[in-house]
N, C-alpha and C positions, 0 to 999 in steps of 0.2 A: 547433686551428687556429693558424698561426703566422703572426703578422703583422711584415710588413718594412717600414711606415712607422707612423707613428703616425695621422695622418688617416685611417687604414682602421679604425680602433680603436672597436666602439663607443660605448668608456666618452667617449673622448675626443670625439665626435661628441656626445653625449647632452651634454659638459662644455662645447662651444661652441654649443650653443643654448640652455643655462643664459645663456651669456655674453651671447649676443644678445637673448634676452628680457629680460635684466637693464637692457642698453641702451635697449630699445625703452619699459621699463616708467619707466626716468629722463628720457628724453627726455619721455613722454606727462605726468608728472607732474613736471616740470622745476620749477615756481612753488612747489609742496608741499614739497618738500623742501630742507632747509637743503644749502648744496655740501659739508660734509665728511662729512655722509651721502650726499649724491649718490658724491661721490668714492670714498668708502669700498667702495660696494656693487659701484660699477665696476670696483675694485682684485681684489676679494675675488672678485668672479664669475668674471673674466680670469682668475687664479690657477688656478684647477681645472683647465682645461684646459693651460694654461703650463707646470707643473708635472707634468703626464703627461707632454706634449713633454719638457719636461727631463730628467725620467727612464726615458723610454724610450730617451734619445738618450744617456744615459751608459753601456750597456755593462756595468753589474754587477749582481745579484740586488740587493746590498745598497743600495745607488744609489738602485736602480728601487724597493725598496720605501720606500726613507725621503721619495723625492718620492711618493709613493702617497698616504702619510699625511700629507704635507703637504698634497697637494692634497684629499686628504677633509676636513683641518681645513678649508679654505677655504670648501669645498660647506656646511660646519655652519656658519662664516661666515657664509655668504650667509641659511642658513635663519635664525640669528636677526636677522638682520638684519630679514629679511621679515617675521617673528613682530613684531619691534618696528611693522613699518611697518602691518601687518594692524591694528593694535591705536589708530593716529591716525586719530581725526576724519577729519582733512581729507585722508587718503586712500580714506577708505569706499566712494569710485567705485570704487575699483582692487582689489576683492575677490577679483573674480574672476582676475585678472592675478598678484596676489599669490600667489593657491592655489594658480594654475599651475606658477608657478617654483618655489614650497617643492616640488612634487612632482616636478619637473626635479631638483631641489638631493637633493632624498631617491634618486632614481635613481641617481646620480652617485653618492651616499655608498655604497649599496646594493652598485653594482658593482663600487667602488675594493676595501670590504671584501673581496668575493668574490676577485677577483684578488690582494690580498695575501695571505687565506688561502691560495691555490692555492703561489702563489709561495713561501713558506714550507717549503710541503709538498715543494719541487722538489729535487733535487739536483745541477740545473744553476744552475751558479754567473751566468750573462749569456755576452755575446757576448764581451765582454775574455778569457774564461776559455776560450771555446771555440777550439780548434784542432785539424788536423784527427787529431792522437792521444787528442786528449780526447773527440772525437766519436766516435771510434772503440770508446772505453772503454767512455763510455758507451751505445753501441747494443750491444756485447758481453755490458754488465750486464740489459741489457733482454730480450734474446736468453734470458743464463740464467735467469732471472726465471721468463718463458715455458716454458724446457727443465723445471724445475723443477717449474711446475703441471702439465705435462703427464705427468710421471714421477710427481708425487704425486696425480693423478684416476687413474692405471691401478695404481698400487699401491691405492689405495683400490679400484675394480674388483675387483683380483685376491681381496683379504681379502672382499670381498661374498660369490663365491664357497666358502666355506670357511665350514664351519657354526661356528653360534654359538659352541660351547664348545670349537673349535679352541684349542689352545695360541698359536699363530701372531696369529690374530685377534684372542684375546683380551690378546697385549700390544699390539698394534697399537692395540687400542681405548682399554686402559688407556693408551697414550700420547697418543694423538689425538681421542677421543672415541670417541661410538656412531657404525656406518654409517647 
């Protein structure tokens, strides 16, 4: 699926209700918390999603993965952040509140990972890259791809045909394995 804004993006959806709950968890424990941990948490939760924005909206593979990773450090941010906060006294009410977000935060990382590994694997360089002879290349390369498996499931078909100790088959197999 190919998405044309970033707000449509799961990850980045899952990374502003990180945000929001992070919010909602500073505000509820506003007195508990010293402000440059309040601050900090607020910074760090915002980031995740900012940093998708950011790099979705720059245009290059390379770009888009280097804010990825900056935004999954954020999301580990937040979690020890959380781990710190799990572990005060005087937040012990807010156990449940805390679990929540570490698993919001773990989702976030979960996904960023998955989408850089994909991204990595692409051989589309981003939108800056794309035009329309480069699109064209590439749907040419995808085409032969296609032509390719299809040439090699009926050459394999054909050598099925042809008893085991065919000459033919048997270098076919010595090169490509057993049918």
């Amino acid at each position: 699926m190919t998405y044309q804004r970033f707000e449509d993006l799961p990850v980045w959806q899952e990374a502003i209700r990180l945000a929001e709950g992070c919010e909602d968890f500073l505000i509820a424990a506003k007195d508990r918390i010293t402000y440059s941990k309040r601050d900090q948490l607020d910074r760090c939760s915002l980031s995740v999603s900012n940093n998708i924005a950011e790099g979705f909206e720059r245009g290059t593979k390379n770009e888009l993965l280097a804010f990825l990773y900056i935004a999954r450090g954020s999301a580990g941010e937040v979690r020890s952040m959380l781990c710190y906060f799990e572990r005060r006294p005087a937040l012990v009410d807010f156990k449940f509140e805390i679990s929540d977000l570490k698993s919001v935060a773990e989702s976030c990382s979960r996904q960023l990972r998955g989408w850089a590994d994909s991204l990595q694997n692409s051989e589309i360089e981003g939108q800056r890259h794309l035009n329309d002879r480069s699109k064209a290349e590439w749907r040419k390369g995808v085409e032969a791809k296609k032509s390719k498996a299809r040439f090699d499931e009926m050459t394999r078909e054909t050598m099925k045909a042809f008893p085991p100790d065919h000459p033919m088959r048997m270098e076919w197999e010595r090169k490509n394995g057993p049918l």
